[in-house]
C-alpha positions in Angstrom: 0.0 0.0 0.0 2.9 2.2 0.9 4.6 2.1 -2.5 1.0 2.6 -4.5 1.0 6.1 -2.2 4.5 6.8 -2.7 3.1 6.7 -6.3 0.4 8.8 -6.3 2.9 11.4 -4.1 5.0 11.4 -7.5 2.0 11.7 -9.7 0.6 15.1 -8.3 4.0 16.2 -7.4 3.9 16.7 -10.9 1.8 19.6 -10.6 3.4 21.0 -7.2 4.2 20.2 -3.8 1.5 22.8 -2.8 -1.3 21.0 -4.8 -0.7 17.7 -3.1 -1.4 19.3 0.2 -4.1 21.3 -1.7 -5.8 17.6 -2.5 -5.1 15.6 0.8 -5.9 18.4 3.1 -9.7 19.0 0.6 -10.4 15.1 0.0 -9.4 14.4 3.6 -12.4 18.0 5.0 -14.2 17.7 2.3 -14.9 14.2 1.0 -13.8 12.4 4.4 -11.2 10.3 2.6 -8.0 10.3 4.6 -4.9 9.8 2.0 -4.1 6.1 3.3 -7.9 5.2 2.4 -7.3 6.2 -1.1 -5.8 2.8 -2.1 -9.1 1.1 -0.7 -11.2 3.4 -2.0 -9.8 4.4 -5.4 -13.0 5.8 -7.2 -13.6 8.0 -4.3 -10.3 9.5 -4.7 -11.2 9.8 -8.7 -14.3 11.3 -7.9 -13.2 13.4 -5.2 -10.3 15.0 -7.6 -13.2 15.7 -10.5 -14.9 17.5 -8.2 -12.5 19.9 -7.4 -10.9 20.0 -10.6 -13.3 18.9 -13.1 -13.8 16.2 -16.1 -11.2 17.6 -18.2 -8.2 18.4 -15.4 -9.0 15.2 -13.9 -8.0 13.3 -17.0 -4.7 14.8 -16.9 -4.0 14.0 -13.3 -5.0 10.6 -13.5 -2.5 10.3 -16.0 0.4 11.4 -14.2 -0.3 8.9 -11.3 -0.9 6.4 -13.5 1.9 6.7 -15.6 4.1 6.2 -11.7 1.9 3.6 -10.8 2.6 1.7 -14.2 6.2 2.8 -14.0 6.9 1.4 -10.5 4.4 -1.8 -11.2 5.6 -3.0 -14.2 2.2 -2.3 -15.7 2.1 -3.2 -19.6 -1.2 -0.9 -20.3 -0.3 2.1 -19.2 -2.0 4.3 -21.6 -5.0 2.7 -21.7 -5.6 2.6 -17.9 -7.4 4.4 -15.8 -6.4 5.5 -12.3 -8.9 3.5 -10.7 -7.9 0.2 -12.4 -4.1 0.9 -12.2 -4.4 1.3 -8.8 -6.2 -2.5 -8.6 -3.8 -3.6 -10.8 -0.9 -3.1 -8.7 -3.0 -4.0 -5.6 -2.9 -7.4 -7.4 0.8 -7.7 -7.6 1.5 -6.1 -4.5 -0.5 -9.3 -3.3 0.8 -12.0 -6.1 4.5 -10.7 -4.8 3.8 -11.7 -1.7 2.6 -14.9 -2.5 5.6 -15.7 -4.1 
């Protein structure tokens, strides 16, 4: 769970440090999603982000996380996920790794 956070750290530090806190502090007041829930609830964070940033901006974020989540995953699909089913996706072999 850490290293799916870690990734979604890198993904909006993309857009600034300042917007990060911006999104944990609002999801966290506003939505009541607390940043470690996000990885068990990952379509709250989605929706949570398009409500404060809208369909279009929302795309682009998603993107960026999903491009760190693929990146530190080993995820083949990268451009045709979306955040919610990257985040699964590595959830899986987070759990398969530890099988193994």
């Amino acid at each position: 769970m850490k290293e799916i956070l870690e990734c979604i750290d890198r993904g909006l530090d993309t857009f600034g440090v300042n917007m990060k806190q911006v999104v944990y502090y609002r999801i966290q007041t506003v939505n009541h999603l607390n940043r470690e829930e996000i990885v068990q609830k990952p379509l709250e964070f989605v929706n949570s982000l398009a409500d404060m940033f809208g369909s279009v901006a929302v795309k682009i974020i998603e993107k960026s996380i999903v491009r760190e989540i693929a990146q530190q995953f080993k995820l083949d699909k990268e451009h045709s996920l979306d955040l919610v089913t990257a985040i699964k996706e590595a959830r899986l072999r987070m759990a398969k790794n530890r099988i193994d």
